[in-house]
mmCIF file of the N, C-alpha and C atoms, coordinates in Angstrom:
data_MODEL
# 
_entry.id   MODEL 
# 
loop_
_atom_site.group_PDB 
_atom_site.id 
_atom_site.type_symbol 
_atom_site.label_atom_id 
_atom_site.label_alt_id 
_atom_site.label_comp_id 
_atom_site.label_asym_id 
_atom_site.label_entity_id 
_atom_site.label_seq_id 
_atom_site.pdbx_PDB_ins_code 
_atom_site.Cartn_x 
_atom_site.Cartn_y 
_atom_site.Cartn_z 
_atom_site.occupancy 
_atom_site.B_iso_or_equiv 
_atom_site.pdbx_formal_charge 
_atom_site.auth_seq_id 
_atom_site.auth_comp_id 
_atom_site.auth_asym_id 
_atom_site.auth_atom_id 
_atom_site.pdbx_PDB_model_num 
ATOM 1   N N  . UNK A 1 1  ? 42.188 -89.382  -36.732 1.00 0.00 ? 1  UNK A N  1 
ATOM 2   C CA . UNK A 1 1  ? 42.913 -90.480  -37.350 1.00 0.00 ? 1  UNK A CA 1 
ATOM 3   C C  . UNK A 1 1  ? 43.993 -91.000  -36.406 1.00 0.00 ? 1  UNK A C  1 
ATOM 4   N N  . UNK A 1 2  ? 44.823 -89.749  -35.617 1.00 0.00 ? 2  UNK A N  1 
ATOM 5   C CA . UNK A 1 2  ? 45.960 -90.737  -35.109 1.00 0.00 ? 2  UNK A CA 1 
ATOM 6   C C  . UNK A 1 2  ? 45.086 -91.303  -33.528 1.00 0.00 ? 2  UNK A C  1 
ATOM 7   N N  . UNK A 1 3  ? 44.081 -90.912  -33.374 1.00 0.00 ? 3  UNK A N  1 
ATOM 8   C CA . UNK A 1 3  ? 43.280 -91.498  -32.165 1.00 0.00 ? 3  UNK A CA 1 
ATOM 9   C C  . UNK A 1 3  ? 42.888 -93.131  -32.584 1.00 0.00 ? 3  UNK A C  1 
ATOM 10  N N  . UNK A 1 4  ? 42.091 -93.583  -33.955 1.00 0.00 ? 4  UNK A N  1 
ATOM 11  C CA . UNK A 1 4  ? 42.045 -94.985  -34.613 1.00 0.00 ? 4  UNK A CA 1 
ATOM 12  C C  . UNK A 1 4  ? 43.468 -95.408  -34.210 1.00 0.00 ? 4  UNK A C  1 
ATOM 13  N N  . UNK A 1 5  ? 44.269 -94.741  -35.094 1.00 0.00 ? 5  UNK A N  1 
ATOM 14  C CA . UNK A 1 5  ? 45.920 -95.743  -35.108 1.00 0.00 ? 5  UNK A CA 1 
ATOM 15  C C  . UNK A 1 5  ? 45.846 -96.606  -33.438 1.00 0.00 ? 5  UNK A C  1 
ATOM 16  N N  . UNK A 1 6  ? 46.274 -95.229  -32.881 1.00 0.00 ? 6  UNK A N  1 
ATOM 17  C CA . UNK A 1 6  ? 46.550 -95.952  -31.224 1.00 0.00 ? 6  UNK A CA 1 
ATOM 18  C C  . UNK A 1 6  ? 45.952 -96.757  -30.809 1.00 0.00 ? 6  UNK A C  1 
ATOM 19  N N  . UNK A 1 7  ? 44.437 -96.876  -30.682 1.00 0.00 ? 7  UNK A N  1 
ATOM 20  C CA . UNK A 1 7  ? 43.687 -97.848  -30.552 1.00 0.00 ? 7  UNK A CA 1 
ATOM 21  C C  . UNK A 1 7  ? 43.523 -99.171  -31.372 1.00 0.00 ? 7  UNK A C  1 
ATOM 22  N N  . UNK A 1 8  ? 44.008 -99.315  -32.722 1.00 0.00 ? 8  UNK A N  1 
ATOM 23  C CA . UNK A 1 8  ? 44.084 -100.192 -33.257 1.00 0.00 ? 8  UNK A CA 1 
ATOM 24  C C  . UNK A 1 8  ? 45.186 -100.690 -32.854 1.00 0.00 ? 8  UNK A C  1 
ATOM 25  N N  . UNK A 1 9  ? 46.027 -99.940  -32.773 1.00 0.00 ? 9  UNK A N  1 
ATOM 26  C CA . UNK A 1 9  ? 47.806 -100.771 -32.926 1.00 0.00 ? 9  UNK A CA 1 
ATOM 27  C C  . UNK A 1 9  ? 47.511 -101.039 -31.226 1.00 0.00 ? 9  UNK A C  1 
ATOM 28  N N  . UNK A 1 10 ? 46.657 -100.572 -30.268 1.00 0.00 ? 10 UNK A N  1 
ATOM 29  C CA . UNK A 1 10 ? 46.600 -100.866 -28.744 1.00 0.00 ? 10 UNK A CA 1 
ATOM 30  C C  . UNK A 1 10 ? 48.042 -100.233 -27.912 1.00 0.00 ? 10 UNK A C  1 
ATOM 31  N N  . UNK A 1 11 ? 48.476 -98.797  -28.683 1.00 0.00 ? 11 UNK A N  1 
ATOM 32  C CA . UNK A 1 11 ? 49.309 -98.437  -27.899 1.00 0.00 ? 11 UNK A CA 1 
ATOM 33  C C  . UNK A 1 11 ? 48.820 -97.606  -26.580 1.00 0.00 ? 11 UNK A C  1 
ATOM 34  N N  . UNK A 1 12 ? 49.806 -97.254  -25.923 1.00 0.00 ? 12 UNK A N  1 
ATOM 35  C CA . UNK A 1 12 ? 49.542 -96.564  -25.112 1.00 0.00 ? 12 UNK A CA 1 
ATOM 36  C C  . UNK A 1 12 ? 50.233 -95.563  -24.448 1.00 0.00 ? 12 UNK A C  1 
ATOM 37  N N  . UNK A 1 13 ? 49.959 -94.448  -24.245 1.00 0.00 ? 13 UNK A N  1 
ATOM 38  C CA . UNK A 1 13 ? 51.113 -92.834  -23.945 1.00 0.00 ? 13 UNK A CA 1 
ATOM 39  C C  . UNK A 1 13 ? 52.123 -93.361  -25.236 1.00 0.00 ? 13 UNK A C  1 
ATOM 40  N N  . UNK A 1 14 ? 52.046 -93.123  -26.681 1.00 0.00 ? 14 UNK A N  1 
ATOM 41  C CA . UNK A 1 14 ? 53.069 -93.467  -27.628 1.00 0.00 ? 14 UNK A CA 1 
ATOM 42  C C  . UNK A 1 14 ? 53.496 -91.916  -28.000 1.00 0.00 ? 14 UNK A C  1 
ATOM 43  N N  . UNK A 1 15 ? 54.867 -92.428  -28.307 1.00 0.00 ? 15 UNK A N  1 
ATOM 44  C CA . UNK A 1 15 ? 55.700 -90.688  -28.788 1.00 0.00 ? 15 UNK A CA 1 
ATOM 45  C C  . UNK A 1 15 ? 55.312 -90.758  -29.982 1.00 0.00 ? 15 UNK A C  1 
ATOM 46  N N  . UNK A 1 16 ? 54.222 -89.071  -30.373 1.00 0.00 ? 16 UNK A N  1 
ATOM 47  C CA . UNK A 1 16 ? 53.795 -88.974  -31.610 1.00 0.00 ? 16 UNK A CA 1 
ATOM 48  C C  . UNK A 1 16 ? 54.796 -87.724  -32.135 1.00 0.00 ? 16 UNK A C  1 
ATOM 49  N N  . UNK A 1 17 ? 55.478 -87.889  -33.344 1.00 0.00 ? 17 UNK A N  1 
ATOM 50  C CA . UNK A 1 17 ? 56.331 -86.860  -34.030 1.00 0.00 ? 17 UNK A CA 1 
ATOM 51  C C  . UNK A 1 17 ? 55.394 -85.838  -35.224 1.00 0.00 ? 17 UNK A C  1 
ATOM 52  N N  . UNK A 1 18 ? 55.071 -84.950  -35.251 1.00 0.00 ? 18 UNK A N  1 
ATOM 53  C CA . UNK A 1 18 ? 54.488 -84.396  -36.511 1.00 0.00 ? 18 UNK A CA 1 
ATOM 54  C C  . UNK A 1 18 ? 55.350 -83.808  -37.183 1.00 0.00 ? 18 UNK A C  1 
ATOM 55  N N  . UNK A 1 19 ? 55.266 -83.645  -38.372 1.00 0.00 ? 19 UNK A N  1 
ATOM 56  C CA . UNK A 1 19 ? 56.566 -82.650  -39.033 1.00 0.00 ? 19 UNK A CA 1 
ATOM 57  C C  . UNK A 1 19 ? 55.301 -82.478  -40.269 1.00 0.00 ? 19 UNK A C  1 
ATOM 58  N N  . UNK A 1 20 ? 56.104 -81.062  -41.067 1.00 0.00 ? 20 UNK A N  1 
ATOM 59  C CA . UNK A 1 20 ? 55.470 -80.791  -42.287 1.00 0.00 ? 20 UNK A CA 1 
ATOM 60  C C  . UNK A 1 20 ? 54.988 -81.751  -43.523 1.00 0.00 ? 20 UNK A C  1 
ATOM 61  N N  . UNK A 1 21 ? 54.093 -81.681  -44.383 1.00 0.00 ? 21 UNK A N  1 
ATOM 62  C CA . UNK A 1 21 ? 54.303 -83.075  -45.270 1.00 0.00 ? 21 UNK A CA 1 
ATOM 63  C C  . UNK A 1 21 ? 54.934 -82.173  -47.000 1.00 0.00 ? 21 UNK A C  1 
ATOM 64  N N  . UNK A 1 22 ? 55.213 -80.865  -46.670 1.00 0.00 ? 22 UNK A N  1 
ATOM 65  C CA . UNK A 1 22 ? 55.625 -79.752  -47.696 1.00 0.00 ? 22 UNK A CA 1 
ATOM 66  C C  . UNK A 1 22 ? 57.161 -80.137  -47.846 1.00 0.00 ? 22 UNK A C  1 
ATOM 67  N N  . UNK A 1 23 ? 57.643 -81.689  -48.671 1.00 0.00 ? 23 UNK A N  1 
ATOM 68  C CA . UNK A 1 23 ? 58.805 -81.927  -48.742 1.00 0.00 ? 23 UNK A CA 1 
ATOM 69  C C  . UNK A 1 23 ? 59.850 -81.471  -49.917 1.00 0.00 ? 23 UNK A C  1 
ATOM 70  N N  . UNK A 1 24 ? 60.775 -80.685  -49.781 1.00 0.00 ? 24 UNK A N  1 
ATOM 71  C CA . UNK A 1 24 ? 61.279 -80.421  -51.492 1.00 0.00 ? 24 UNK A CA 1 
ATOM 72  C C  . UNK A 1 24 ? 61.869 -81.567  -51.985 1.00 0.00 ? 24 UNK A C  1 
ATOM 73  N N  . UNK A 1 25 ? 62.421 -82.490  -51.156 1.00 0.00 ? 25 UNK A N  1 
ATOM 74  C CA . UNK A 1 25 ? 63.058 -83.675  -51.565 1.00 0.00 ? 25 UNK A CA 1 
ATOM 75  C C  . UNK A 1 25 ? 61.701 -84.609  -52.418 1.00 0.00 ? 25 UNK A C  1 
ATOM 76  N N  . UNK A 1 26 ? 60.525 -84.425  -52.206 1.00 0.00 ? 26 UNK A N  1 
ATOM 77  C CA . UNK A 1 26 ? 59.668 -85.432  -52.658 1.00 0.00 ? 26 UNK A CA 1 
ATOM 78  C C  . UNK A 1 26 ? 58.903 -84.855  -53.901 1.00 0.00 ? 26 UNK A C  1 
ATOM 79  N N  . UNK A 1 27 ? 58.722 -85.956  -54.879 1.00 0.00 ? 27 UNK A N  1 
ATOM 80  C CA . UNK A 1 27 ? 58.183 -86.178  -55.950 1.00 0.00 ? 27 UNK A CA 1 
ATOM 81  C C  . UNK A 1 27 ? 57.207 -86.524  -56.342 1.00 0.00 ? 27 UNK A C  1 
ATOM 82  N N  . UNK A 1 28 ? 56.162 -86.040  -56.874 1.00 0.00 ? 28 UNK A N  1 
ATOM 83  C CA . UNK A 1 28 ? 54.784 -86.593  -56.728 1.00 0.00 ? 28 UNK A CA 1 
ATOM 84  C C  . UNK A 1 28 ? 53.965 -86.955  -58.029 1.00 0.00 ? 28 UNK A C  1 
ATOM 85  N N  . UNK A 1 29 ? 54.117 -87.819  -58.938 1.00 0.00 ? 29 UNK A N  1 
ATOM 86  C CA . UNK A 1 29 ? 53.612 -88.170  -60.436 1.00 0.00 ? 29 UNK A CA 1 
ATOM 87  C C  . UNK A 1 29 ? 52.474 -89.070  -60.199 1.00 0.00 ? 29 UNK A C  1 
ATOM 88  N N  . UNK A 1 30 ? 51.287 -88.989  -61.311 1.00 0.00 ? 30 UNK A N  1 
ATOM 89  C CA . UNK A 1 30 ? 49.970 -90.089  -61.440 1.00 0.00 ? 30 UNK A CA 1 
ATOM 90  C C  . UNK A 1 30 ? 49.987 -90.002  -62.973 1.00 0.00 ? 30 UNK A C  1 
ATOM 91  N N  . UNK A 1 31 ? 50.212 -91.395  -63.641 1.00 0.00 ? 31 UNK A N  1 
ATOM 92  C CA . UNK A 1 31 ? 50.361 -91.483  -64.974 1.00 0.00 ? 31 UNK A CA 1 
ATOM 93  C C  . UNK A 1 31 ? 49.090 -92.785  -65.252 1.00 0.00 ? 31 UNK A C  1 
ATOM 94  N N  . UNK A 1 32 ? 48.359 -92.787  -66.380 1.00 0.00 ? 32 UNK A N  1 
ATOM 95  C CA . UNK A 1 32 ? 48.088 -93.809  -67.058 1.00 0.00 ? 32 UNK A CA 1 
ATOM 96  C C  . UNK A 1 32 ? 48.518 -94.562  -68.397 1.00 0.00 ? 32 UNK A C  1 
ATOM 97  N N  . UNK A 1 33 ? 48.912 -95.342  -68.352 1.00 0.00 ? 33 UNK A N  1 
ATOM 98  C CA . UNK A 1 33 ? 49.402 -96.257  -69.901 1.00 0.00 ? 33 UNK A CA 1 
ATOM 99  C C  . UNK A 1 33 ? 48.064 -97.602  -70.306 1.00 0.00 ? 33 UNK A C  1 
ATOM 100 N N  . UNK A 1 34 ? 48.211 -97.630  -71.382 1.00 0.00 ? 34 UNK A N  1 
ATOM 101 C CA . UNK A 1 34 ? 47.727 -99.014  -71.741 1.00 0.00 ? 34 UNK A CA 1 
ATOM 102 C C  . UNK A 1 34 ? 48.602 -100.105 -72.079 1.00 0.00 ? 34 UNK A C  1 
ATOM 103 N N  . UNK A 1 35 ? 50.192 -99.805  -72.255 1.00 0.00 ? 35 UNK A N  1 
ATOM 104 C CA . UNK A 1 35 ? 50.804 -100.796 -72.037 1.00 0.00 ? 35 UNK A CA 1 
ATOM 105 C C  . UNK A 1 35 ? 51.877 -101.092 -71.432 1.00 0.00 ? 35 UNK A C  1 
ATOM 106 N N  . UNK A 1 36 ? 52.065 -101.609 -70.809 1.00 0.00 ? 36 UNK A N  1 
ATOM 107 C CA . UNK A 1 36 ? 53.149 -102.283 -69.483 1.00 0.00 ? 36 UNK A CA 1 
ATOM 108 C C  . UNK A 1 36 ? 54.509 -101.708 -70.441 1.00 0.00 ? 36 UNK A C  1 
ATOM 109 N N  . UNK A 1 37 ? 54.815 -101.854 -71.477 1.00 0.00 ? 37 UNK A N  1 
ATOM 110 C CA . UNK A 1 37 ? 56.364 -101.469 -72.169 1.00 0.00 ? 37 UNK A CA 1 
ATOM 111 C C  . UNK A 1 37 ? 56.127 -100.062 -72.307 1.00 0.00 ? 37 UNK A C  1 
ATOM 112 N N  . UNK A 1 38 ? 55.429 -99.337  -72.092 1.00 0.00 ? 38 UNK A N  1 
ATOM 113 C CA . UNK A 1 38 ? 54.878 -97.790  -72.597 1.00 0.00 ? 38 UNK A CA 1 
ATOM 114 C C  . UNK A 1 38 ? 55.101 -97.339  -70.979 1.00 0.00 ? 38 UNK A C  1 
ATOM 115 N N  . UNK A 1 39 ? 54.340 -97.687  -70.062 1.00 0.00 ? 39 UNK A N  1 
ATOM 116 C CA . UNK A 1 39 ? 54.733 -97.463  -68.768 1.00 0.00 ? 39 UNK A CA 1 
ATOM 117 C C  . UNK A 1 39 ? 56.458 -97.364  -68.580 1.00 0.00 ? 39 UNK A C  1 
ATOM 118 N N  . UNK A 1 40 ? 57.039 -98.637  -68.275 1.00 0.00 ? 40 UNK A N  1 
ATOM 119 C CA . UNK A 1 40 ? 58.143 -98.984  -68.108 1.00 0.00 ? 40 UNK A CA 1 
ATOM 120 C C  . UNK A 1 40 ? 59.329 -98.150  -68.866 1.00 0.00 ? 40 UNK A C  1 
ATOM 121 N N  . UNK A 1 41 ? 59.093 -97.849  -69.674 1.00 0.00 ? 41 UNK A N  1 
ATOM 122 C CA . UNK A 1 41 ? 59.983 -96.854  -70.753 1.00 0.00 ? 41 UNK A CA 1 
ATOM 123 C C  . UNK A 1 41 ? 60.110 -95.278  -70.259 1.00 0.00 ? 41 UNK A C  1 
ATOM 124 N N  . UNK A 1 42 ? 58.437 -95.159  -70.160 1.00 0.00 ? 42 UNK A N  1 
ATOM 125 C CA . UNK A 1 42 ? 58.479 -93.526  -69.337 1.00 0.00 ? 42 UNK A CA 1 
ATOM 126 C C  . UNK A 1 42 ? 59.128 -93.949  -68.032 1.00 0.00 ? 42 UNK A C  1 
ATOM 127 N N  . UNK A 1 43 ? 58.217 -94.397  -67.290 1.00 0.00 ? 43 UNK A N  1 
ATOM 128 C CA . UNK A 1 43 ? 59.181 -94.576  -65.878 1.00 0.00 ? 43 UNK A CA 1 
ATOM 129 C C  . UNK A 1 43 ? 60.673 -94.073  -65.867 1.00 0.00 ? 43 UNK A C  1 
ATOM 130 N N  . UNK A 1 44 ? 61.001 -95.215  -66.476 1.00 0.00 ? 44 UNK A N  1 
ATOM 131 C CA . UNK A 1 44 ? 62.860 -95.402  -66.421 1.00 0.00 ? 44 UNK A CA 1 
ATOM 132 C C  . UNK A 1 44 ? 63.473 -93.695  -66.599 1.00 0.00 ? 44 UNK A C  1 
ATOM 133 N N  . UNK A 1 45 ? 62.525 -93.378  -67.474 1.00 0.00 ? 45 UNK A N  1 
ATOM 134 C CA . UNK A 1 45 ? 62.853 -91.818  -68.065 1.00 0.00 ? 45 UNK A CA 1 
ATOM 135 C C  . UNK A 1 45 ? 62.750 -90.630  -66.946 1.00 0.00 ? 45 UNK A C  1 
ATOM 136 N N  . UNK A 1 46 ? 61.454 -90.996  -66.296 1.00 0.00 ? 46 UNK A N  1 
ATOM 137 C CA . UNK A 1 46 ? 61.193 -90.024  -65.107 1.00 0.00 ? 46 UNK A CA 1 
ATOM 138 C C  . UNK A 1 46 ? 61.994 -90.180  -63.887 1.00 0.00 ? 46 UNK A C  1 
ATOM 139 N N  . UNK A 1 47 ? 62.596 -91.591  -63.752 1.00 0.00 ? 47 UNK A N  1 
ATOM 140 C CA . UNK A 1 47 ? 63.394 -91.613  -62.292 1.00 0.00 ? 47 UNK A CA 1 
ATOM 141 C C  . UNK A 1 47 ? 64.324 -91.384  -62.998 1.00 0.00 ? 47 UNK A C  1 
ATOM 142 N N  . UNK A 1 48 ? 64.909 -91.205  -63.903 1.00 0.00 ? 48 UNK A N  1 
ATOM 143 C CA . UNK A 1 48 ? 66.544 -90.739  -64.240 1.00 0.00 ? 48 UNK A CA 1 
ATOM 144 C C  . UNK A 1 48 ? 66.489 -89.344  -64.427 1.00 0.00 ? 48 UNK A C  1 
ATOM 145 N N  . UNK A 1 49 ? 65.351 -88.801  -64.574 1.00 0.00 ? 49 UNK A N  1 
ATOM 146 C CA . UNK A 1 49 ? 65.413 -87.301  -64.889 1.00 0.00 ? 49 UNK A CA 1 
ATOM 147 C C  . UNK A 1 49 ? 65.297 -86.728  -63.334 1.00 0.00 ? 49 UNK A C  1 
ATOM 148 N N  . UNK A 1 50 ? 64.155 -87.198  -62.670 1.00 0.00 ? 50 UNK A N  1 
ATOM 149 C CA . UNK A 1 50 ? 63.925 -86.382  -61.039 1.00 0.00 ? 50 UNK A CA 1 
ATOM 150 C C  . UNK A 1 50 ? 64.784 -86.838  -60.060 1.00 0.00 ? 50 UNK A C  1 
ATOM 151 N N  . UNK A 1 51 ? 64.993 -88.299  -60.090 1.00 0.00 ? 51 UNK A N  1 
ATOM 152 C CA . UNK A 1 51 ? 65.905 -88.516  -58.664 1.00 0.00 ? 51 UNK A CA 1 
ATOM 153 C C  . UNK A 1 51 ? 67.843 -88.530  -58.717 1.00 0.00 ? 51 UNK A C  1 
ATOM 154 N N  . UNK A 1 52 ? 68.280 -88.346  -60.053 1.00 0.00 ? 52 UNK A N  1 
ATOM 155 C CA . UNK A 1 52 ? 69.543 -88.286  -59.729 1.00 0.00 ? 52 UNK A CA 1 
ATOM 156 C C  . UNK A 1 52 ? 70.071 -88.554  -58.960 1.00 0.00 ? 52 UNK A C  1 
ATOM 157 N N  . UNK A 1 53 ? 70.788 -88.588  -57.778 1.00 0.00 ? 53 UNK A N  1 
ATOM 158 C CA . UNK A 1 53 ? 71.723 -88.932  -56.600 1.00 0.00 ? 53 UNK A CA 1 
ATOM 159 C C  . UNK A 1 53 ? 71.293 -89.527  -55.377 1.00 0.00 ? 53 UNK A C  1 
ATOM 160 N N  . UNK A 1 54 ? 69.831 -89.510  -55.703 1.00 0.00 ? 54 UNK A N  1 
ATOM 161 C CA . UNK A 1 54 ? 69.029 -89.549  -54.805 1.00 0.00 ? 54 UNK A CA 1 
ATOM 162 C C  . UNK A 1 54 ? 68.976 -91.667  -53.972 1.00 0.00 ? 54 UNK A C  1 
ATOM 163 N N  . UNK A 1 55 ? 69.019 -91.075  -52.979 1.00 0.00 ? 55 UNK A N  1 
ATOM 164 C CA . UNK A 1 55 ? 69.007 -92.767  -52.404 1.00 0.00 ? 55 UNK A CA 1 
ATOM 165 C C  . UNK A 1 55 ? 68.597 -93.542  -52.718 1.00 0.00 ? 55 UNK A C  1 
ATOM 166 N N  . UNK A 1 56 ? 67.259 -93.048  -52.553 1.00 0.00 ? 56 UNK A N  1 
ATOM 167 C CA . UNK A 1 56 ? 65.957 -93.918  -52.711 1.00 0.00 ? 56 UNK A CA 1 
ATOM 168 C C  . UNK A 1 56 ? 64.772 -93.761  -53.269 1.00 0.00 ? 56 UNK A C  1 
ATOM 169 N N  . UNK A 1 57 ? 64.101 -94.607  -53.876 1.00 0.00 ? 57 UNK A N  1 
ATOM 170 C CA . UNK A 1 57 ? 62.773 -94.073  -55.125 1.00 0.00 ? 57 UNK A CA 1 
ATOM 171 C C  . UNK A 1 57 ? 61.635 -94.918  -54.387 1.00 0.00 ? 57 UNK A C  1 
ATOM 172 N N  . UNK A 1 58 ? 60.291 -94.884  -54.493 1.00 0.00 ? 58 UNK A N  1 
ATOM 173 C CA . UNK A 1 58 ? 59.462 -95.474  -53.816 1.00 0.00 ? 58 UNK A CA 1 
ATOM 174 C C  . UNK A 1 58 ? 58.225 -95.226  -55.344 1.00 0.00 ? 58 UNK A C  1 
ATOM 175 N N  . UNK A 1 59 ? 57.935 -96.128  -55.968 1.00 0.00 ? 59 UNK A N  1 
ATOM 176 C CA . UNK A 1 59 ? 57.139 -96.136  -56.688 1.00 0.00 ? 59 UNK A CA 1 
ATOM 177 C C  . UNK A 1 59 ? 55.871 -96.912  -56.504 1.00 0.00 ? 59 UNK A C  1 
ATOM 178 N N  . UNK A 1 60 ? 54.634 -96.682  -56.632 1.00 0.00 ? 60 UNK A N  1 
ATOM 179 C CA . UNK A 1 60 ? 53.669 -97.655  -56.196 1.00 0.00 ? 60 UNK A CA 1 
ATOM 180 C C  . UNK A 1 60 ? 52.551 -97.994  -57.548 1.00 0.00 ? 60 UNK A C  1 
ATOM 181 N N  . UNK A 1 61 ? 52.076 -99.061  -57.262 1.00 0.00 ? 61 UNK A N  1 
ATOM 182 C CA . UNK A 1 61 ? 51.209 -99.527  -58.258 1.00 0.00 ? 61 UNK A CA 1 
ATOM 183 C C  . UNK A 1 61 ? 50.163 -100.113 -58.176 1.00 0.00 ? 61 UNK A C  1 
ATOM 184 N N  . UNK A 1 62 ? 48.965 -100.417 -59.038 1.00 0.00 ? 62 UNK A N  1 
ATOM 185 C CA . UNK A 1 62 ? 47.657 -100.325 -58.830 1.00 0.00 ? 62 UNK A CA 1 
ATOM 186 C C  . UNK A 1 62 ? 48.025 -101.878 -58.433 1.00 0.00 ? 62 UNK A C  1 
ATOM 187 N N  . UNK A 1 63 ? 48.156 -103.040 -58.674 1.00 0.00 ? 63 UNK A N  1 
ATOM 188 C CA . UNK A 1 63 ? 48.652 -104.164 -58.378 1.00 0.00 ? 63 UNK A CA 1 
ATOM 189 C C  . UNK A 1 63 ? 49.817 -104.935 -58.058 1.00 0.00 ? 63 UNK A C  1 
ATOM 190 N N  . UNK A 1 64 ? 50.232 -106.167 -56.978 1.00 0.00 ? 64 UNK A N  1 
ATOM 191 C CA . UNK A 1 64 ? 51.152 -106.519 -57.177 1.00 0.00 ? 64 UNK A CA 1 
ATOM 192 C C  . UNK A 1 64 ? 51.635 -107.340 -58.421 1.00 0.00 ? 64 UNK A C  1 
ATOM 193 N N  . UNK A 1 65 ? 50.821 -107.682 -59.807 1.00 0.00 ? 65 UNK A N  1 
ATOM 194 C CA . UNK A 1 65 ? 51.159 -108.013 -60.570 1.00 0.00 ? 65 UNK A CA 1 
ATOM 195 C C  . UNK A 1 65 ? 51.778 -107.011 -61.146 1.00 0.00 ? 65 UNK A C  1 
ATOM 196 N N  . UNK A 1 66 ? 51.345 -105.706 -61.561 1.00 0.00 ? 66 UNK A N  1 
ATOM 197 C CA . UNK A 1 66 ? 51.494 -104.495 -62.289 1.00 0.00 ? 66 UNK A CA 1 
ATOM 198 C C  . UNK A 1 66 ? 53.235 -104.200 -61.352 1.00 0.00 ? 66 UNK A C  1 
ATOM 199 N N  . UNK A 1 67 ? 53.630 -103.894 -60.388 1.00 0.00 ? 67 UNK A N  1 
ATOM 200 C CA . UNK A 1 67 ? 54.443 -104.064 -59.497 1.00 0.00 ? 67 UNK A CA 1 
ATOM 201 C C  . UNK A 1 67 ? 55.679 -104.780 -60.567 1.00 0.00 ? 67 UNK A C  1 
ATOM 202 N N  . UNK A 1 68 ? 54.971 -106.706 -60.569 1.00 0.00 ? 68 UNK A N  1 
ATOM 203 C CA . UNK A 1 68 ? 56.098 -107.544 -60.688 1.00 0.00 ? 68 UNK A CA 1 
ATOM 204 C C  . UNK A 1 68 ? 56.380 -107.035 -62.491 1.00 0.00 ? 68 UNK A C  1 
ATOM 205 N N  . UNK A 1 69 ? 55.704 -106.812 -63.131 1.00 0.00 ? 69 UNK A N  1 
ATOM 206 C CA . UNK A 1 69 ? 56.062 -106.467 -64.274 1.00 0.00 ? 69 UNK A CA 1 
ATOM 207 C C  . UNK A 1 69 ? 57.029 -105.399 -64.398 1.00 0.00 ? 69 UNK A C  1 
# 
């Protein structure tokens, strides 16, 4: 895989960093809802319960509509 990258991105001699991906800082949830207010409600609930103090949240979604909602 990081042999594709280089060749796609057309780098060349690039500084590759590896580190563990065993993060305690990171959070890892897969939920399904059928409705956008049912989602949004848990959500709000789960980032106030796991990330507390925490900087930054990175949530992702099956669409950028699902996203803008």
């Amino acid at each position: 895989v990081q042999e594709d990258i280089k060749c796609s991105l057309e780098l060349e001699d690039p500084f590759i960093a590896i580190g563990s991906y065993d993060r305690k800082n990171l959070f890892y949830s897969v939920g399904s809802f059928s409705h956008v207010a049912s989602f949004r409600d848990d959500l709000i609930k789960e980032v106030a319960k796991y990330v507390g103090d925490a900087a930054s949240t990175i949530i992702y979604c099956t669409t950028v509509k699902d996203a803008e909602e």
